[in-house]
Phi, psi and omega in degrees: 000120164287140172260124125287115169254170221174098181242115177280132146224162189315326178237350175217176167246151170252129176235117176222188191216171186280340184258011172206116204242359167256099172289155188266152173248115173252158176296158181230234185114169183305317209292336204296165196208152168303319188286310197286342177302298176333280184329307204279329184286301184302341175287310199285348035072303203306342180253333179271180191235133170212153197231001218180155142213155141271144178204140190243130189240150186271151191099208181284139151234123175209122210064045191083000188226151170286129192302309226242155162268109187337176179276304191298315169315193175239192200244168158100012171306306187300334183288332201283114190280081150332333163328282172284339172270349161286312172117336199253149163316124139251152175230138177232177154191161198319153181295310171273329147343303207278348145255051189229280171346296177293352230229317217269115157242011118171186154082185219217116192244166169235091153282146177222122157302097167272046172300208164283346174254234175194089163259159173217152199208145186235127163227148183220113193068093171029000151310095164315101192250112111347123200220128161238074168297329182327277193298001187277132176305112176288294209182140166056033173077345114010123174249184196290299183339281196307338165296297194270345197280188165304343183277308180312298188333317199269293200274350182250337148116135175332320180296302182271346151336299218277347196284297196273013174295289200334284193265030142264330158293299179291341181274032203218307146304317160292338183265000178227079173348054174285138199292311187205160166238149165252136187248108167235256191049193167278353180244008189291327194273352176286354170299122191263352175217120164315135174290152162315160199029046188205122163274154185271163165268152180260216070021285175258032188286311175287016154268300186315310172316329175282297177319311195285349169277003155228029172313155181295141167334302181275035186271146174296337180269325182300306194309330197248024175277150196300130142071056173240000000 
């Protein structure tokens, strides 16, 4: 069986497959629409074979379809039969869940997306937990988003950005009792050094994440994904 992923993120969309594991990048941005992501993948697409996809979307996601209209975005998301417009089996899930996934090496993980938002997911013993931490109050009226995202990166400048990774990782790992965390997204390389009990995401972990959301039946992650 072939897999396509589709990792929506706020400044790119990624696109690969289980038989091309280095993904192509289209721009994404506030203007992307739900339609136009579709539009833009089947074009770029149109010569490969695929028989499934996966697409990892930014917010809450649940029962295939998206809660929230992303934030990063454009609109028509919550509407959108991914199914049907593809034409194909979809599987979806939050982006970063779907590089949490990909990510998971056993024992109780933390992943934190370090992007233009900030996503998180916790998986345990191959359990998969979806997290919406991003909007939740840090300090100074403030979320975690606005510390870690691309906007904290900008307005505070790398040094205390990379200060306030640190201690929002560990306290976040002691409140959800975690073994260790993975810091992955696009701005996870401006860390020039890790907080303890903290690993880096590779790249093509939200390809691997994707694959592993059409794992074989008995695979451990698969059996314990929400609403399988």
């Amino acid at each position: 069986m072939k897999i396509l992923v589709v990792d929506v993120g706020g400044t790119n969309i990624k696109v690969a497959g289980s038989w091309r594991l280095t993904p192509v990048k289209i721009p994404s941005g506030p203007t992307l629409t739900a339609s136009r992501m579709v539009k833009a993948v089947q074009a770029l697409t149109a010569e490969w074979e695929y028989d499934v996809i996966s697409i990892g979307l930014p917010g809450p996601v649940r029962d295939g379809r998206s809660l929230k209209e992303p934030h990063n975005l454009g609109g028509g998301w919550r509407r959108m039969d991914f199914g049907r417009a593809f034409g194909k089996p979809v599987r979806i899930a939050n982006d970063a869940a779907m590089q949490a996934l990909g990510s998971f090496e056993g024992g109780r993980m933390l992943f934190l997306g370090l992007g233009t938002g900030l996503g998180s997911a916790i998986v345990d013993e191959g359990r998969l937990e979806p997290l919406e931490l991003a909007h939740l109050p840090y300090r100074r009226n403030k979320t975690y988003e606005d510390y870690l995202g691309t906007r904290g990166l900008r307005a505070y400048g790398r040094k205390r950005w990379s200060r306030h990774v640190d201690v929002v990782t560990a306290l976040l790992r002691e409140a959800l009792l975690c073994d260790y965390v993975v810091l992955g997204g696009g701005n996870v390389s401006k860390l020039r050094r890790l907080p303890a009990h903290t690993r880096r995401g590779g790249n093509t972990r939200a390809v691997e994440g994707g694959l592993r959301l059409w794992a074989a039946g008995d695979h451990p992650i698969a059996k314990r994904l929400p609403g399988r």
